[in-house]
LUMMAR-50397 format. One record per residue (C-alpha): residue in one letter; x, y, z. Coordinates in nm, 3 decimals, padded with zeros to 5 digits. Example, Ala and Ser with C-alpha at 12.3 -4.5 7.8 and 13.67 -1.06 7.14 Angstrom:
<r->a; u->01.230; v->-00.450; w->00.780>
<r->s; u->01.367; v->-00.106; w->00.714>
//
This chain:
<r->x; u->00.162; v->-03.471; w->05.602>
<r->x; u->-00.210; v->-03.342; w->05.550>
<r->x; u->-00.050; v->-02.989; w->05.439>
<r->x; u->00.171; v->-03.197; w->05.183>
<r->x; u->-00.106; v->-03.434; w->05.085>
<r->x; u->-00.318; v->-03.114; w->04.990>
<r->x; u->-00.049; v->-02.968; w->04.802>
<r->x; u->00.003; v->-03.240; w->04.605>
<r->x; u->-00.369; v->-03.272; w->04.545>
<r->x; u->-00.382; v->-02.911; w->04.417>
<r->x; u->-00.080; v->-02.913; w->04.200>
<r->x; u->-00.212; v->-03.287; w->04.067>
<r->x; u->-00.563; v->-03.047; w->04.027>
<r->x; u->-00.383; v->-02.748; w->03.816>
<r->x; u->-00.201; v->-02.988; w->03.627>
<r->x; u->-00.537; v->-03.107; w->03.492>
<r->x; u->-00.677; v->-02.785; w->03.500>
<r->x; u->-00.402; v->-02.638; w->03.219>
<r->x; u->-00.407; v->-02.990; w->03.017>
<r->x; u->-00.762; v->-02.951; w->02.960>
<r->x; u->-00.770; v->-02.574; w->02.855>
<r->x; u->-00.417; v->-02.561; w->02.730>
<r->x; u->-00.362; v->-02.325; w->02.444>
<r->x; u->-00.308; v->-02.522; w->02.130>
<r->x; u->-00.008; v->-02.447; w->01.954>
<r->x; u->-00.107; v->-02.493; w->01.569>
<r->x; u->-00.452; v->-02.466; w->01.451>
<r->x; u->-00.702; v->-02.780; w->01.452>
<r->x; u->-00.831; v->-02.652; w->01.088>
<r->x; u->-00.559; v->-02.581; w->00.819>
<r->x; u->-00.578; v->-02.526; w->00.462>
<r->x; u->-00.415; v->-02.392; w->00.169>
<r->x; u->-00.535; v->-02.261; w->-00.170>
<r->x; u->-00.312; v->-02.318; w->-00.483>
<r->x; u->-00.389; v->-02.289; w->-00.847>
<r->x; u->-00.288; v->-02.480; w->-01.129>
<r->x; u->-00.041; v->-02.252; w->-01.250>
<r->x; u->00.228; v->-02.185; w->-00.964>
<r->x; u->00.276; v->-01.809; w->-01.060>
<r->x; u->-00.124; v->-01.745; w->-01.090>
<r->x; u->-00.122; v->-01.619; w->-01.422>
<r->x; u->-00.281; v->-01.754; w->-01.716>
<r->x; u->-00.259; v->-01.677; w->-02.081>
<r->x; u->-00.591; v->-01.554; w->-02.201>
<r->x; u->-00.850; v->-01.813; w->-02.333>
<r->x; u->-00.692; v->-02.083; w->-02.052>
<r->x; u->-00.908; v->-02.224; w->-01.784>
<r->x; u->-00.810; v->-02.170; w->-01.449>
<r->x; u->-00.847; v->-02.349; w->-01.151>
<r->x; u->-00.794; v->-02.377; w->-00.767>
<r->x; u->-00.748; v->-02.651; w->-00.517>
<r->x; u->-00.809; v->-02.652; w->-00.140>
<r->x; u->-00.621; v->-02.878; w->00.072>
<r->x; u->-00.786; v->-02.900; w->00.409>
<r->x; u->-00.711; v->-03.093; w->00.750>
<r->x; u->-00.857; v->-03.107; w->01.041>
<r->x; u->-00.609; v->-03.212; w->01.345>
<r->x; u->-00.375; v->-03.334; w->01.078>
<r->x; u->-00.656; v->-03.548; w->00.911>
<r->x; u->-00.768; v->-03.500; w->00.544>
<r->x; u->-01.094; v->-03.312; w->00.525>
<r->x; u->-01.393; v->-03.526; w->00.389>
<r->x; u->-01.695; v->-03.475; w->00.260>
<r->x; u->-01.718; v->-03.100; w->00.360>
<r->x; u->-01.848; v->-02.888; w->00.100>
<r->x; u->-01.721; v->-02.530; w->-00.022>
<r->x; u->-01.951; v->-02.278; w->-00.126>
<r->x; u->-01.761; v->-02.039; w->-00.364>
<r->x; u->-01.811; v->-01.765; w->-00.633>
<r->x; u->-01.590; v->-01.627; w->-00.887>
<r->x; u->-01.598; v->-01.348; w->-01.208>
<r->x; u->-01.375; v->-01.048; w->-01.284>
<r->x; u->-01.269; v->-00.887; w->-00.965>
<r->x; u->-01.479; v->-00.624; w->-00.788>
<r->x; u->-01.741; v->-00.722; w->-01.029>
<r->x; u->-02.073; v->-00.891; w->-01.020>
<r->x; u->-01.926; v->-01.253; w->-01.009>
<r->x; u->-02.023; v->-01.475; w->-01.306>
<r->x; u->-02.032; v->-01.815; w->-01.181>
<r->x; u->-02.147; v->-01.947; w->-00.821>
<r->x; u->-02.118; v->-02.300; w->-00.738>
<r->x; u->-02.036; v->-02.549; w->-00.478>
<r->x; u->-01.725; v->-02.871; w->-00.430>
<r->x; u->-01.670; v->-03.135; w->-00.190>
<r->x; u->-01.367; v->-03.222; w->-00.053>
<r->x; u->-01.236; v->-03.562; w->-00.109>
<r->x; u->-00.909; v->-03.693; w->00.042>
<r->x; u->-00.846; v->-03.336; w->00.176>
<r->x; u->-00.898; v->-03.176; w->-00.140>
<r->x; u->-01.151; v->-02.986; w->-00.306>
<r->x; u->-01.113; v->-02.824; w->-00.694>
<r->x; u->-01.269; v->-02.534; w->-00.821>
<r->x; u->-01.319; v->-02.430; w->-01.201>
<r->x; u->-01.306; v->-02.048; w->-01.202>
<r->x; u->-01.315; v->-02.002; w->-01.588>
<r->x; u->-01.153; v->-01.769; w->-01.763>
<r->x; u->-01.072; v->-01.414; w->-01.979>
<r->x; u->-01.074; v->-01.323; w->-02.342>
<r->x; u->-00.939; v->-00.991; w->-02.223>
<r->x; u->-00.621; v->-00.932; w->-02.002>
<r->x; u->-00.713; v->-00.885; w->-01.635>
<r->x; u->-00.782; v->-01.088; w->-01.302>
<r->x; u->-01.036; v->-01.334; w->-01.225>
<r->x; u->-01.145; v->-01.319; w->-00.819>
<r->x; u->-01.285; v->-01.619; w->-00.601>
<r->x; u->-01.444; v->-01.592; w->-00.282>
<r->x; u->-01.435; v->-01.879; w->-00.129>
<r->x; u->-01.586; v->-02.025; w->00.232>
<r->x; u->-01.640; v->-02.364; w->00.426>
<r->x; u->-01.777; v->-02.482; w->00.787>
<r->x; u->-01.607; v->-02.702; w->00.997>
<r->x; u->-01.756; v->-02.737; w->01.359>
<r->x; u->-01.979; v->-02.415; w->01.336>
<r->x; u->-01.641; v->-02.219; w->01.238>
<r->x; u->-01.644; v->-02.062; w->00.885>
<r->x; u->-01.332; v->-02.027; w->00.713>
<r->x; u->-01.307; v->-01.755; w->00.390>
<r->x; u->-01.087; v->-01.659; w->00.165>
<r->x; u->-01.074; v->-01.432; w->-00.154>
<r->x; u->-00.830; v->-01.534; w->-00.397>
<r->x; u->-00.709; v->-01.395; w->-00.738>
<r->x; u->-00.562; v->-01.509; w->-01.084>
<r->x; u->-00.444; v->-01.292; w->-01.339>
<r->x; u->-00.465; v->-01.324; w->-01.745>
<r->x; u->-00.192; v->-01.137; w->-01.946>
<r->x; u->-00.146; v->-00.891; w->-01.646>
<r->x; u->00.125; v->-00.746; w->-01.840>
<r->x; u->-00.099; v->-00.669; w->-02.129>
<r->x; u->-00.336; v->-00.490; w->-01.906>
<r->x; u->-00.372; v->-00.068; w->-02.077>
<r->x; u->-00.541; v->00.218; w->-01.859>
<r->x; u->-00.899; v->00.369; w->-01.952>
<r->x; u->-00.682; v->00.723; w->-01.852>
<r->x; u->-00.592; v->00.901; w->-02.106>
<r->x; u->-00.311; v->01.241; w->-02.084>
<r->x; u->-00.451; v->01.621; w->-02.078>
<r->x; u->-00.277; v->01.799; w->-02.343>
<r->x; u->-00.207; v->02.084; w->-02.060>
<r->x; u->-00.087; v->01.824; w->-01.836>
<r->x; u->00.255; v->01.896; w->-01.784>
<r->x; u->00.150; v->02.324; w->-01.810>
<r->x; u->-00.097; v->02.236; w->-01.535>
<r->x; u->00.160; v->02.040; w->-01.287>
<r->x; u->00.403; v->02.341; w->-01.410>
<r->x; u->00.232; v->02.650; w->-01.289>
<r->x; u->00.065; v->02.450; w->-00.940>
<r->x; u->00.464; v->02.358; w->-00.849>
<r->x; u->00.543; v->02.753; w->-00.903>
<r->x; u->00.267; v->02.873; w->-00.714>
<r->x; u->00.369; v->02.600; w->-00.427>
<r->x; u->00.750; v->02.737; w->-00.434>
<r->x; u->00.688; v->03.120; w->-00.399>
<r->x; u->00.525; v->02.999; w->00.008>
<r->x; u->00.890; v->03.012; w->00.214>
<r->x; u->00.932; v->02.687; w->00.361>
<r->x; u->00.993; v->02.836; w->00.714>
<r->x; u->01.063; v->02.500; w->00.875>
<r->x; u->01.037; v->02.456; w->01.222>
<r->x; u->01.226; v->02.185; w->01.391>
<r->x; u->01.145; v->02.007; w->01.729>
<r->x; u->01.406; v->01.762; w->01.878>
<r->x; u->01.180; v->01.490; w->02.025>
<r->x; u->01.445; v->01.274; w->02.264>
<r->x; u->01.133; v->01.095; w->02.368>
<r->x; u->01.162; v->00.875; w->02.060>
<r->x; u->01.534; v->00.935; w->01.957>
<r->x; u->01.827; v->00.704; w->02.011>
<r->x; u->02.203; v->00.719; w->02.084>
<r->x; u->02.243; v->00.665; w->01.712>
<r->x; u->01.951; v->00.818; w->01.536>
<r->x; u->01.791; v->01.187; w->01.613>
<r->x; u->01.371; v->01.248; w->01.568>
<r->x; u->01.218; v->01.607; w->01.559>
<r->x; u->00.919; v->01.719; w->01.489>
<r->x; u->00.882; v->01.942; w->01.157>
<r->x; u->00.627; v->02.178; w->01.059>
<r->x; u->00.713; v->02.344; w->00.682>
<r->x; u->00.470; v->02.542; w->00.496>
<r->x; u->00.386; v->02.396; w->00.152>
<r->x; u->00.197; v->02.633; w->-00.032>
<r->x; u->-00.048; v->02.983; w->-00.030>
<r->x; u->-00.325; v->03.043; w->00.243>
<r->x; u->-00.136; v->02.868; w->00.526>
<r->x; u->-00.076; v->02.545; w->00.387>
<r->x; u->00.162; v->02.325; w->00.604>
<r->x; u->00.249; v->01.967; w->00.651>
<r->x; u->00.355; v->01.827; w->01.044>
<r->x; u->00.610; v->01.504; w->00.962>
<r->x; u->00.876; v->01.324; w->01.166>
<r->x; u->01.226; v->01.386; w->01.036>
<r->x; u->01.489; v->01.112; w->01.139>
<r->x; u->01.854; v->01.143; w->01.104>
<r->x; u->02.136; v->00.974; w->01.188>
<r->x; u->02.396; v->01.121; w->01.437>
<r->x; u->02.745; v->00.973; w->01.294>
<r->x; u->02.766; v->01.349; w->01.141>
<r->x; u->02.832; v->01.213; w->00.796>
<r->x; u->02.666; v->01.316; w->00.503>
<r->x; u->02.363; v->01.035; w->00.382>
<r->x; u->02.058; v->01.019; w->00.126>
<r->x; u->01.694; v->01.172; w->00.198>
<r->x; u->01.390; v->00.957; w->00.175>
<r->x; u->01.082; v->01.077; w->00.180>
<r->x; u->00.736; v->00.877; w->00.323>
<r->x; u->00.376; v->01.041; w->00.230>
<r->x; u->00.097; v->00.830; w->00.435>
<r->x; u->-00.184; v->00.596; w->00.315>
<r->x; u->-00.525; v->00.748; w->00.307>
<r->x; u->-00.721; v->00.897; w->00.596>
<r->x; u->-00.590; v->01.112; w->00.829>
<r->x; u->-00.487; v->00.884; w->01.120>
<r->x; u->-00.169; v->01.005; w->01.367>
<r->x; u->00.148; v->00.946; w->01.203>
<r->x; u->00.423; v->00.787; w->01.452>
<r->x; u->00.821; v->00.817; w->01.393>
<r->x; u->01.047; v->00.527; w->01.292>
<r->x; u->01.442; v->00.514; w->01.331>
<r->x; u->01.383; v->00.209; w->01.133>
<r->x; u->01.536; v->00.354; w->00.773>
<r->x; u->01.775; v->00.623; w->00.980>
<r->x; u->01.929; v->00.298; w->01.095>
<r->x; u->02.003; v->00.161; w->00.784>
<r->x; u->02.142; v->00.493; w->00.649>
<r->x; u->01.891; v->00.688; w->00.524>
<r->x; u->01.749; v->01.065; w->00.657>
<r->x; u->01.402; v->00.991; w->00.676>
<r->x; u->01.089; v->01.240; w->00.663>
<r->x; u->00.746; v->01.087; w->00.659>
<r->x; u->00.486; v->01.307; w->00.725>
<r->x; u->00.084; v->01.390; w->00.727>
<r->x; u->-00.070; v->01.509; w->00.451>
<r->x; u->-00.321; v->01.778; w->00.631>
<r->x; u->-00.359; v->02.087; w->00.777>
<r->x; u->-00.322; v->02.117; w->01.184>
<r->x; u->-00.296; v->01.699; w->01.181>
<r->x; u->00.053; v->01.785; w->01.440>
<r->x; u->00.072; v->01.402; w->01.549>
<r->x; u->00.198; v->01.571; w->01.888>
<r->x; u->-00.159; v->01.670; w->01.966>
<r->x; u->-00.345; v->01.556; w->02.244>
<r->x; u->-00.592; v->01.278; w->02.174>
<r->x; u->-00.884; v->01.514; w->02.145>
<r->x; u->-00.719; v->01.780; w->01.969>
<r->x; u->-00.608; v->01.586; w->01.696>
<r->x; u->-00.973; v->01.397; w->01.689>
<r->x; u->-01.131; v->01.755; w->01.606>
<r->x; u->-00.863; v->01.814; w->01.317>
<r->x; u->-00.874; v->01.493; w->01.203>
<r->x; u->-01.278; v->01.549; w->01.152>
<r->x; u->-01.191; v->01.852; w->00.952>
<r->x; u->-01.051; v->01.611; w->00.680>
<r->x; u->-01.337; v->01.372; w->00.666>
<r->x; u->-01.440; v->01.308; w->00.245>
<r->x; u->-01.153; v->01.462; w->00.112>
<r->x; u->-01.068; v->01.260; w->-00.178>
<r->x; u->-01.361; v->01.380; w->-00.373>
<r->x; u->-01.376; v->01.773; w->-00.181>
<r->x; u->-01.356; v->01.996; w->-00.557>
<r->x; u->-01.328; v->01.706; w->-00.756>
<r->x; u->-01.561; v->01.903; w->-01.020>
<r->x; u->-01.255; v->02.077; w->-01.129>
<r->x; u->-00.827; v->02.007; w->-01.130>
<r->x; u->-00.824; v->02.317; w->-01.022>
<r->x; u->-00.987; v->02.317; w->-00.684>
<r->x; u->-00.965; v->01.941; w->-00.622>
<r->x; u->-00.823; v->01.855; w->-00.274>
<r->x; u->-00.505; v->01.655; w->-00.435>
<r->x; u->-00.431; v->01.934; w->-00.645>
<r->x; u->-00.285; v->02.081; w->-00.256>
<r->x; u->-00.160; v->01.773; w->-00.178>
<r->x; u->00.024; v->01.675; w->-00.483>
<r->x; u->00.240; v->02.011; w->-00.416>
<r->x; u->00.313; v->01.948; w->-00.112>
<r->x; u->00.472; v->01.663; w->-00.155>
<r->x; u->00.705; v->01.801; w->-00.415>
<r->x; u->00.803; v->02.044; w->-00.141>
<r->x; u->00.843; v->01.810; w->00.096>
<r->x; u->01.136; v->01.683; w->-00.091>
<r->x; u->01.236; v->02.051; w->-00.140>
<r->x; u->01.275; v->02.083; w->00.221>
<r->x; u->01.517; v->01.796; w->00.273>
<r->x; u->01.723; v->01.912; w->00.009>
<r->x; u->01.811; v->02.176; w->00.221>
<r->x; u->01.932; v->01.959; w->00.544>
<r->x; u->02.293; v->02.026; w->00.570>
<r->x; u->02.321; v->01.634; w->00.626>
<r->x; u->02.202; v->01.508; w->00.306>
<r->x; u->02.444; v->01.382; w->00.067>
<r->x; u->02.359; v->01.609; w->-00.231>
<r->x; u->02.286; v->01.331; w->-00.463>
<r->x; u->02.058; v->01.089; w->-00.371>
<r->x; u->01.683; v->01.146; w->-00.306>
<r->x; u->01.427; v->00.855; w->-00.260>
<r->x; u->01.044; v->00.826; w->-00.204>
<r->x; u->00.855; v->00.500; w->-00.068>
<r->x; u->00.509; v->00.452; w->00.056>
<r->x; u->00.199; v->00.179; w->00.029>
<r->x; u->-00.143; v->00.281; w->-00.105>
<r->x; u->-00.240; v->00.658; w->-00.078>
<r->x; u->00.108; v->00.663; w->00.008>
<r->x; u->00.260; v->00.443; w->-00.341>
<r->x; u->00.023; v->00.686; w->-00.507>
<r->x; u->00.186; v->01.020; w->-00.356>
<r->x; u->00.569; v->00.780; w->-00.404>
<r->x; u->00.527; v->00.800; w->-00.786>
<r->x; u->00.339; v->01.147; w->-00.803>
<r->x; u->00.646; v->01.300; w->-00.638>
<r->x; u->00.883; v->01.111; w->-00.843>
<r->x; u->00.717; v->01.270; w->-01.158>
<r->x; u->00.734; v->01.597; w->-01.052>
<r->x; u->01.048; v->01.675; w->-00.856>
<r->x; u->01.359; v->01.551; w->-01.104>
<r->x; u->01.560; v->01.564; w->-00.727>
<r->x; u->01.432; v->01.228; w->-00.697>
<r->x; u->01.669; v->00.951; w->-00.800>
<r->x; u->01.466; v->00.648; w->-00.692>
<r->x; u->01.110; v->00.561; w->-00.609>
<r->x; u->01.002; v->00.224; w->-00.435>
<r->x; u->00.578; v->00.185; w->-00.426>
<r->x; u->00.388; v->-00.061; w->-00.245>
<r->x; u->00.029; v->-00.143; w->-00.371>
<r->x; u->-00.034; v->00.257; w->-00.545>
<r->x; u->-00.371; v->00.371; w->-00.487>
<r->x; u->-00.542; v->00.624; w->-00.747>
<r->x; u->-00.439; v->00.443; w->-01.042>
<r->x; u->-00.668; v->00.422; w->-01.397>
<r->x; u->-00.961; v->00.615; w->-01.174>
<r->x; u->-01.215; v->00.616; w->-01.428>
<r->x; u->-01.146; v->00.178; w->-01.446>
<r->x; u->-01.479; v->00.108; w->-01.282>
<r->x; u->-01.694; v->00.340; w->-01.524>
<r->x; u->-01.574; v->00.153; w->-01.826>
<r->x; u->-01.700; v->-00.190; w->-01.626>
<r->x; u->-01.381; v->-00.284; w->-01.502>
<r->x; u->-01.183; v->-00.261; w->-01.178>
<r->x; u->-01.033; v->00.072; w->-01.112>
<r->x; u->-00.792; v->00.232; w->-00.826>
<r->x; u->-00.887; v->00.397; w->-00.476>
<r->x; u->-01.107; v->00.500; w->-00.378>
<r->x; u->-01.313; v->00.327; w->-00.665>
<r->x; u->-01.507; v->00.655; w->-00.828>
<r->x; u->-01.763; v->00.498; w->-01.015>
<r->x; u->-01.824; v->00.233; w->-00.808>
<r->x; u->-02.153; v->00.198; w->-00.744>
<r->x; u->-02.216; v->00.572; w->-00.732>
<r->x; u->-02.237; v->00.917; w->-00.951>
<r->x; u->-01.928; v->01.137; w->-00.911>
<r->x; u->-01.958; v->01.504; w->-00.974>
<r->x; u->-01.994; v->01.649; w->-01.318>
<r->x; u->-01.652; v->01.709; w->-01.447>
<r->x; u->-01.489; v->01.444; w->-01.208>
<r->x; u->-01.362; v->01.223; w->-01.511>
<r->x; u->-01.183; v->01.543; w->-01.664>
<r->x; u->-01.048; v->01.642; w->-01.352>
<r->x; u->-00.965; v->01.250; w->-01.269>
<r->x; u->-00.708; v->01.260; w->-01.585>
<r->x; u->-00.436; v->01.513; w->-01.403>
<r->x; u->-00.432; v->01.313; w->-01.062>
<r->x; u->-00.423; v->00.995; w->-01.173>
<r->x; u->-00.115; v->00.769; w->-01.094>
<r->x; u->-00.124; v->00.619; w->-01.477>
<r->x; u->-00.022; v->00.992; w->-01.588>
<r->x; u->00.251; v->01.048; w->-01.343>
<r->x; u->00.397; v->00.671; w->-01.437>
<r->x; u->00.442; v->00.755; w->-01.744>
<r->x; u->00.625; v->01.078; w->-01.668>
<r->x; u->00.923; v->00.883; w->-01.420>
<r->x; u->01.274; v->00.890; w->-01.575>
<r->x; u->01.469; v->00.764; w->-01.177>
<r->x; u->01.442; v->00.372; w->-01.149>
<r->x; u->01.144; v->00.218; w->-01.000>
<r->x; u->01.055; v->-00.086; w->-00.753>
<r->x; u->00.722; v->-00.142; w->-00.749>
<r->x; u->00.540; v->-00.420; w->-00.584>
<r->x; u->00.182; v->-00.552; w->-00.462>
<r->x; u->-00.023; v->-00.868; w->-00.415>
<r->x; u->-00.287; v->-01.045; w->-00.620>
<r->x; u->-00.540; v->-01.071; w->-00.318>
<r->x; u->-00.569; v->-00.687; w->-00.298>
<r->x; u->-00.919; v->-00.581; w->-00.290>
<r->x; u->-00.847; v->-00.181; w->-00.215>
<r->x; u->-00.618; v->-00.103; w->-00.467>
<r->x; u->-00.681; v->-00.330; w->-00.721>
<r->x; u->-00.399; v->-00.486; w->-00.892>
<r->x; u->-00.594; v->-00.448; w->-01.215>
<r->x; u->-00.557; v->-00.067; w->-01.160>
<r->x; u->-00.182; v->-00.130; w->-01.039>
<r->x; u->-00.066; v->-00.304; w->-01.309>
<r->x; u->-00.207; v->-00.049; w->-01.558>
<r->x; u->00.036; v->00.180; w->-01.419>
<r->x; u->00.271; v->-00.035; w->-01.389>
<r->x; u->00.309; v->-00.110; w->-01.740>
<r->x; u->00.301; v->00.270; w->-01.853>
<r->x; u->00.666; v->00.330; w->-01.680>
<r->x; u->00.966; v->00.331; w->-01.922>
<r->x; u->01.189; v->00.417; w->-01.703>
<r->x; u->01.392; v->00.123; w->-01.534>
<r->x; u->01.168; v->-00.082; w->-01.357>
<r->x; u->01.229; v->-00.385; w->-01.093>
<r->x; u->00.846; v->-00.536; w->-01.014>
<r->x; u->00.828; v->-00.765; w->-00.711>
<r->x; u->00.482; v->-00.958; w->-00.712>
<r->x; u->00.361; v->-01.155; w->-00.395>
<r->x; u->00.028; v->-01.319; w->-00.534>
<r->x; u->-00.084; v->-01.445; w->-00.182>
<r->x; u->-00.054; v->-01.095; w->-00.046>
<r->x; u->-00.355; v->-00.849; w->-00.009>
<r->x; u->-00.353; v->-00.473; w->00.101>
<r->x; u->-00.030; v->-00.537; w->00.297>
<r->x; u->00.336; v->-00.633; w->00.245>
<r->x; u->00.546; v->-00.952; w->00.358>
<r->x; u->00.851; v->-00.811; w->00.594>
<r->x; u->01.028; v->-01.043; w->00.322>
<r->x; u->00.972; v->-00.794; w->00.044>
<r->x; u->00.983; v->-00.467; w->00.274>
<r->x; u->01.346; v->-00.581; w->00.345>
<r->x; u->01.383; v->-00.604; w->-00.030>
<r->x; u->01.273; v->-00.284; w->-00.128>
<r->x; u->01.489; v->-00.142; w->00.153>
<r->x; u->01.798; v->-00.381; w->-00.016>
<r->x; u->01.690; v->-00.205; w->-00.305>
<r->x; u->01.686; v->00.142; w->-00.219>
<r->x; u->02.046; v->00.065; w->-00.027>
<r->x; u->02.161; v->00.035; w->-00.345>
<r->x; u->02.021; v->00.268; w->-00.548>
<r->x; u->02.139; v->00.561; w->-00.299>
<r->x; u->02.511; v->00.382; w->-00.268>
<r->x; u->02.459; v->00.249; w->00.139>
<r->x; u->02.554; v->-00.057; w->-00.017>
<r->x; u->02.747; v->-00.168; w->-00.310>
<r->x; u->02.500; v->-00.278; w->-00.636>
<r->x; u->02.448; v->-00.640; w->-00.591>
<r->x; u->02.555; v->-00.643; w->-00.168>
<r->x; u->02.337; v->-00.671; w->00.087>
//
């Protein structure tokens, strides 16, 4: 009986014990921000504003003040100021533009010694918005002659069946290919399906940096041969930890290494590579011999539509959030692309010349394959100012997807509509299906 008594005194104990530091299943602080126009866009000339809607454990928010500022983004803001919340609620003025663009607001307020932020952003006429870049006369000679150069290196692949990461349905190797003259060579993951049919390539370049690429069967399982590789020398995502720490070093400031000249900047290299990447999976006895697709975020949206432009294999091109757009944005005082030359700094002399035959806005308005292109408002690494101006320089057919809430990231909500998309475009399934 004393055994059971003291049983029932430690269970009665624990009991307590996990009530009283239980995990709480929804937070005790919630709030939203929404603006007077649902969409977040504004015709020029009309004010804009926001309102916070607070609780705290389900009760309106009261008296709590928010300390905010707001101007055009990445700029200097124009207007700090403060609101209270009343009734849960708590409205900011913002202002406006004369001049097509977005307007950001940082926002913050404490509740119980915990500060809560958030960076919003509103756009004016976004599809009005032009690039500061302007075309090199010897643009397309330039992008010409680097692409022959590039294609008289063999690509020698060299394949590695990895099982480690492979499935019963979907095959991953390791690829080395050599890209260009003095040794250049790209290390990528190449998935492909094993149902011995013939399917459409899709090629992935990477975000900025030079972080360890990993494989997918992700797209290989939804019918597509997929290659997504790194963009540097000796990065072989196979390496040890410490290996691929000393190679990774090797890359460290190369978005501005030769930027004094297009025709020893780093992307010049880069640029070819991916072209030939695309060359190479034209020659996998799998593919489908029709249908050729590139997709990447960022660094990688950038590299999506640079490729596009120059290899007329590709049939469709699907960019999330394109870095290196309108590069030359922030030295005419407004918000430009990554990795924001200008910003705050001095580039090289001859940077803004070279700047013209790398930047995104030039390759847009070279596509001719159809396009789905999306990003987010909230973005404060590629900024959407700089992503809309190449944006609207495509003529080609365009689908643009928009989240406004989302930053430098993606919803899985509109990845699995760009993959819908892409379905289509390469025939998986029929126009309209999903």
């Amino acid at each position: 009986m004393r055994l059971l008594s003291i049983m029932l005194l430690f269970a009665g104990t624990s009991t307590a014990v996990m009530a009283q530091f239980s995990k709480p299943r929804r937070a005790y602080v919630e709030y939203v921000v929404t603006a007077d126009r649902s969409d977040r866009t504004y015709p020029m000339g009309r004010e804009a504003r926001l309102t916070v809607e607070a609780y705290k454990g389900g009760i309106p928010l009261d008296g709590v003040r928010v300390i905010y500022s707001a101007g055009d983004e990445m700029m200097t803001p124009s207007r700090e100021d403060t609101a209270v919340f009343h009734a849960g609620r708590a409205v900011l003025p913002l202002g406006t533009r004369q001049e097509p663009g977005f307007l950001a607001c940082k926002l913050r307020f404490t509740v119980y010694d915990k500060t809560y932020k958030d960076l919003v952003k509103v756009a004016f006429a976004p599809d009005s918005i032009r690039p500061y870049t302007v075309m090199p006369r010897d643009f397309d000679r330039f992008w010409a002659k680097t692409l022959r150069t590039a294609a008289r290196t063999d690509l020698e692949p060299e394949v590695t069946p990895l099982p480690k990461y492979s499935t019963d349905s979907v095959e991953v190797s390791l690829v080395r290919i050599n890209v260009g003259p003095g040794g250049r060579h790209v290390y990528g993951y190449l998935s492909r399906p094993r149902d011995g049919r013939p399917h459409p390539v899709l090629f992935s370049p990477p975000g900025a940096g030079a972080s360890k690429i990993t494989p997918t069967t992700y797209y290989s399982e939804r019918g597509f041969i997929y290659f997504n590789i790194n963009i540097h020398n000796d990065c072989n995502p196979e390496l040890d930890d410490t290996s691929y720490a000393t190679a990774k070093a090797a890359t460290e400031g190369y978005n501005r290494r030769g930027i004094s000249s297009p025709e020893t900047f780093y992307y010049r290299d880069v640029y070819a590579a991916c072209s030939r990447c695309v060359d190479f999976l034209c020659t996998l006895p799998e593919w489908d011999g029709r249908n050729v697709g590139v997709t990447g975020g960022s660094q990688g949206g950038a590299l999506s539509i640079v490729t596009a432009a120059l290899n007329p294999r590709v049939t469709f091109c699907s960019p999330f959030y394109p870095a290196l757009c309108d590069l030359t944005g922030f030295r005419e005082g407004r918000a430009g692309g990554w990795p924001k030359y200008y910003n705050g700094r001095e580039e090289d002399a001859g940077a803004a010349e070279t700047m013209a035959y790398y930047d995104v806005v030039n390759f847009a308005r070279r596509l001719t394959c159809p396009v789905f292109y999306s990003f987010g408002y909230n973005d404060d690494t590629c900024s959407p100012t700089s992503t809309y101006a190449a944006y609207n320089e495509i003529t080609s057919p365009k689908t643009l997807s928009v989240t406004p809430t989302s930053g430098h990231w993606r919803f899985p909500e509109t990845n699995d509509e760009s993959v819908a998309w892409m379905q289509r475009m390469a025939g998986i399934i029929p126009s309209g299906g999903l």
